[in-house]
C-alpha positions in Angstrom: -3.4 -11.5 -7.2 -2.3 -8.6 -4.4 -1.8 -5.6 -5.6 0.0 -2.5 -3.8 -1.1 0.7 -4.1 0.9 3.8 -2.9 0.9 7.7 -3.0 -3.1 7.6 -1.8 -4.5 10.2 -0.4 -4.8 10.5 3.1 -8.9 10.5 3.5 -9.2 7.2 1.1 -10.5 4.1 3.1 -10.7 0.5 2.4 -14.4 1.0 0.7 -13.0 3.8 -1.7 -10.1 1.5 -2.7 -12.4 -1.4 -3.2 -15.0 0.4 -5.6 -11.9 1.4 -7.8 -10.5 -1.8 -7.7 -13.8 -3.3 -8.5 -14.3 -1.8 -11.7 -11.8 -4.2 -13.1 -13.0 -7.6 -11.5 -13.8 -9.4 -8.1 -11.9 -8.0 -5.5 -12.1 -10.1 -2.1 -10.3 -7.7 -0.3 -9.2 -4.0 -0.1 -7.4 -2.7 2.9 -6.0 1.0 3.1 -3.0 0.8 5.8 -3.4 2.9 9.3 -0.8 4.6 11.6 -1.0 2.6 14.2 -0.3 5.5 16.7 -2.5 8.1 15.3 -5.2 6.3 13.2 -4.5 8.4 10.3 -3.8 6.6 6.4 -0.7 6.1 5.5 -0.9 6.7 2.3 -0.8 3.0 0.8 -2.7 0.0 0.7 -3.1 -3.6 -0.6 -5.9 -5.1 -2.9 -6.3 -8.8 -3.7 -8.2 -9.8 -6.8 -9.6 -13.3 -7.6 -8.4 -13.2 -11.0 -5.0 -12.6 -12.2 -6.0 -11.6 -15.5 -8.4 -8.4 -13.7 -5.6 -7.6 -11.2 -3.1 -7.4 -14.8 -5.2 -5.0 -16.2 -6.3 -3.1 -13.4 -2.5 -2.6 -12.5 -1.9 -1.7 -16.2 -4.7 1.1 -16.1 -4.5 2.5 -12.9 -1.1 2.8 -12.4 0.1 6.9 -12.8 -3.3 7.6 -12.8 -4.5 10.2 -10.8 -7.0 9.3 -8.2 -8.7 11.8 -5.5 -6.5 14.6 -7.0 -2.9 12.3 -6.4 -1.2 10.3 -9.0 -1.0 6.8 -7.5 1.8 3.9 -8.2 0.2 0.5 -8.6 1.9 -2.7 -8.8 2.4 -6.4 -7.7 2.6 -6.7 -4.2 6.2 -8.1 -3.1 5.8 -10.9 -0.4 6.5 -9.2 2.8 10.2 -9.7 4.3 11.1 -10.1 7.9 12.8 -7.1 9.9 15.7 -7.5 12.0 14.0 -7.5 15.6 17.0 -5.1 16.8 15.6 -2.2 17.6 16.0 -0.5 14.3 19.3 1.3 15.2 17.3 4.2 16.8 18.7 5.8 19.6 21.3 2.6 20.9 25.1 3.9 22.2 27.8 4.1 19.3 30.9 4.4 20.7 32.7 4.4 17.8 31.4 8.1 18.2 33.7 10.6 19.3 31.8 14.1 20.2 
């Protein structure tokens, strides 16, 4: 099972996130997700469990708790969906725009 974890605080690391994870079941992985520009947390992070039944009630127990002094949301991770490769909308001409 992958689990998402969010509103972590920023000096958690993946071996933090494992060691709670792990005292609900096998974890076989536990990654804390970087800024890729300045290397600092970004406040969430993914867990996957080897049993769905330890992911359930680690979900169920941790989520609101409060871990390293933040209350965290944990839940089911949602299968990642594709962006539009466009740009984003940042900073391309509108000229619908009248200024």
């Amino acid at each position: 099972m992958n689990i998402y974890i969010s509103g972590l605080s920023y000096g958690i690391n993946d071996a933090d996130l494992n060691e709670l994870f792990s005292a609900y079941g096998e974890t076989s992985s536990a990654k804390v997700i970087m800024d890729r520009e300045s290397g600092r947390s970004r406040g969430f992070g993914f867990v996957e469990m080897t049993s769905d039944t330890d992911g359930q009630k680690a979900i169920n127990e941790l989520n609101g708790a409060e871990y390293d002094q933040k209350t965290i949301s944990v839940s089911v991770a949602r299968p990642r969906t594709e962006r539009p490769s466009n740009g984003g909308g940042r900073g391309g001409y509108n000229n619908s725009r009248r200024y």
